[in-house]
N, C-alpha and C positions, 0 to 999 in steps of 0.2 A: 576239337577232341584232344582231351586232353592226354599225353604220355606219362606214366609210372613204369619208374626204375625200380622193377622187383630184388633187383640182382645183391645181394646182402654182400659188404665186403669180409671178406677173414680174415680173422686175426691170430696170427700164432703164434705159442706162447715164446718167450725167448730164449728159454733153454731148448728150443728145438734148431734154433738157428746156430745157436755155440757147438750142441751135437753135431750137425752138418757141419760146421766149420771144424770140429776137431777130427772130424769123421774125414775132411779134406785133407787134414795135416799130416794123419796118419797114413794117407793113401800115397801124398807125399814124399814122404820119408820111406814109403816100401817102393816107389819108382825110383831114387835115388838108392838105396840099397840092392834091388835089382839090376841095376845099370853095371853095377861092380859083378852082377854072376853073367858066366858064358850058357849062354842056352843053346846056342845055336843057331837052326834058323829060326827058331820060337823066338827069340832076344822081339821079332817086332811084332808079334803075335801077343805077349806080353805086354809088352808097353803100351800096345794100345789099346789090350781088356783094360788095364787101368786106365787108362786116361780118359775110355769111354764110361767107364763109373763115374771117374769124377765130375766130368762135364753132364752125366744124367744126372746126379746128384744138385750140381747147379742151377741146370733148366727144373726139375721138379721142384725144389724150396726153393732158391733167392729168388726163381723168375716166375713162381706160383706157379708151373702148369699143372701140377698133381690138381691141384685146385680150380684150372680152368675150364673153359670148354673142350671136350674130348677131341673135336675136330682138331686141335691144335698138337695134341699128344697123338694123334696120329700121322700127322704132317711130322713131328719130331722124330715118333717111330721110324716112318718111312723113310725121312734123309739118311737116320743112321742106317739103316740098311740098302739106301743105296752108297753111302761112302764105303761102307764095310764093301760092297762089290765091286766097287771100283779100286779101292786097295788090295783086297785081294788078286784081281786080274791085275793087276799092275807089278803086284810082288811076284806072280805067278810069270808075267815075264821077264822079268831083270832076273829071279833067279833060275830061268830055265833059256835062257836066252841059247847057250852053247849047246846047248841040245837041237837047236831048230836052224841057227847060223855060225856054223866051227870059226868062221872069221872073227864073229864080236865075240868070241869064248872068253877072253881076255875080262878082266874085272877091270873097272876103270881107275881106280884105288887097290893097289894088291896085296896092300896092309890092312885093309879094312878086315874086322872082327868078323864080319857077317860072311868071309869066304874061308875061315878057319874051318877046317873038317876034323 
């Protein structure tokens, strides 16, 4: 019995990859200009809405999954949405720590931007 590979490869075109690529540089150059503004406690809330564009950006075109099998953009989906919950609980204790133990209230760096009020 013989097997055939239905599976067609795609081809895309190469200004869609220089798009992405420029579409990277400029996402770049705004994490880099947002580093220089104080947001707050948003400073990592920001940084890493960006950074999780660019990396979807990535896995979608250079790693073809827009193009793949959905099973995989959903495995992709999921991780991000358990990192996002694990970072969130994670930021939600370091920055609520003094609330729950007056002992560690103390910042472990007391320069650090992210305890300016």
């Amino acid at each position: 019995m013989e097997q055939h590979n239905t599976a067609t490869p795609h081809v895309l075109p190469l200004s869609l990859y220089f798009t992405v690529a420029g579409t990277l540089f400029v996402l770049t150059g705004i994490t880099v200009a947002v580093s220089f503004v104080h947001f707050g406690e948003f400073n990592i809330i920001v940084a890493m809405l960006i950074a999780t564009i660019k990396a979807s950006l990535v896995a979608l075109y250079f790693m073809h999954l827009k193009y793949d099998n959905k099973l995989f953009m959903a495995v992709f989906l999921s991780s991000l949405i358990f990192l996002g919950l694990f970072l969130t609980l994670t930021m939600t204790d370091t920055m609520h720590r003094g609330d729950i133990d007056p002992i560690k209230e103390h910042p472990i760096k007391k320069e650090a931007i992210i305890y300016d009020k």
